[in-house]
GUDOKE-351900 format. One record per residue (C-alpha): x, y, z; residue in one letter; residue number from 1. Coordinates in pm, whole numbers. Example, Ala and Ser with C-alpha at 12.3 -4.5 7.8 and 13.67 -1.06 7.14 Angstrom:
BEGIN
REC   east  north     up resn resi
REC   1230   -450    780    A    1
REC   1367   -106    714    S    2
END
This chain:
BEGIN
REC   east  north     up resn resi
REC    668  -1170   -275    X    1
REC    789   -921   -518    X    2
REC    658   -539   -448    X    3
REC    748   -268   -669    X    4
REC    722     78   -527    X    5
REC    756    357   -753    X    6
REC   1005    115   -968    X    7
REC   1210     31   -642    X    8
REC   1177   -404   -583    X    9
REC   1158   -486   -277    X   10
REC   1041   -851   -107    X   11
REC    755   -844    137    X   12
REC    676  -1129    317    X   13
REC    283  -1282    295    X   14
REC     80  -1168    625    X   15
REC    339   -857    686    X   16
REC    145   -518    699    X   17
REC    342   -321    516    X   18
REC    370    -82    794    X   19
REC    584   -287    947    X   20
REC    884   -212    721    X   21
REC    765    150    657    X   22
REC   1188    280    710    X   23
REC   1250     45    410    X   24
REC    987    115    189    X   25
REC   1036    494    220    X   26
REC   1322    425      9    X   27
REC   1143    407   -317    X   28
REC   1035    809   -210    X   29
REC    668    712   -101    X   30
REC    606    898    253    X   31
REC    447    708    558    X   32
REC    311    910    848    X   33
REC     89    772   1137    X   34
REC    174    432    980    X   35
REC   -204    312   1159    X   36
REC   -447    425    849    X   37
REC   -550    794   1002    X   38
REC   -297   1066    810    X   39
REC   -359    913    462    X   40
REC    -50   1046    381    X   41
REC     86    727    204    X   42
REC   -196    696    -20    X   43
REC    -83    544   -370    X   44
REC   -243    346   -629    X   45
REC   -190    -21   -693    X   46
REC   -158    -57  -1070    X   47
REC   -100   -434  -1071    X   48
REC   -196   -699   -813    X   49
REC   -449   -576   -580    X   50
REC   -641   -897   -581    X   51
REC   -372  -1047   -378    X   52
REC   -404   -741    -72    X   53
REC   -624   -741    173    X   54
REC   -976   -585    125    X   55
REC   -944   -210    276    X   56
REC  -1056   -158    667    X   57
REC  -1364     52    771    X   58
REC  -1115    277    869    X   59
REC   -930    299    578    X   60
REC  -1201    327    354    X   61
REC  -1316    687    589    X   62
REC   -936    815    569    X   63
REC   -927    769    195    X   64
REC  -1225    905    174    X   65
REC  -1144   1211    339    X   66
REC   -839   1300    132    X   67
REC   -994   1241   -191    X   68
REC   -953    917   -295    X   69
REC  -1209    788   -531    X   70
REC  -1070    499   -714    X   71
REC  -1069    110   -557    X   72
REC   -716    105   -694    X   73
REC   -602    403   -440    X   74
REC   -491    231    -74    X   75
REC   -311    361    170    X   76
REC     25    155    224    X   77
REC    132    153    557    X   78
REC   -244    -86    528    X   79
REC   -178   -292    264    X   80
REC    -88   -649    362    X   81
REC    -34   -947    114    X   82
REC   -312  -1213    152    X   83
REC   -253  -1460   -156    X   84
REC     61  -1502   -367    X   85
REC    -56  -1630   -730    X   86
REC     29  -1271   -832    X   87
REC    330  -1218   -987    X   88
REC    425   -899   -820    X   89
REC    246   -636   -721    X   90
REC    280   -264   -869    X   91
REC    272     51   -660    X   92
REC    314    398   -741    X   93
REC    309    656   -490    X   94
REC     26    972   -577    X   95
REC    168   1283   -644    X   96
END
């Protein structure tokens, strides 16, 4: 499926946690830490297509929490993985 990071396209595979390709995605200038959910230093927001990601973790929801994040459309990356692909793409843009 198509993913655009920060205007960068890449294709990302249904089922792949996206922290699984973390060296490739850091390419579109988005940072990845831990890559497990607990540094929250990859959070972005999805401005198109988070229907079609997987509903946030317990422990997601605590890290994003804890660095501010307020909005359902903030995730952290390195924990998004695509569950359904009827969206077109999805749209990511890293938080400054």
């Amino acid at each position: 499926m198509k993913v655009r990071i920060n205007g960068k396209v890449f294709d990302v595979p249904k089922g792949l946690k996206f922290a699984e390709i973390s060296h490739e995605l850091e390419k579109s200038g988005i940072e990845f830490g831990c890559t497990d959910g607990q540094c929250g230093v990859c959070k972005a927001r999805v401005l198109k297509g988070l229907e079609c990601l997987n509903e946030p973790s317990e422990e997601e929801e605590e890290t994003l929490w804890r660095v501010g994040a307020v909005d359902e459309e903030e995730r952290l990356t390195c924990q998004l993985i695509i569950e359904d692909e009827s969206c077109d793409e999805i749209v990511i843009e890293a938080e400054d």
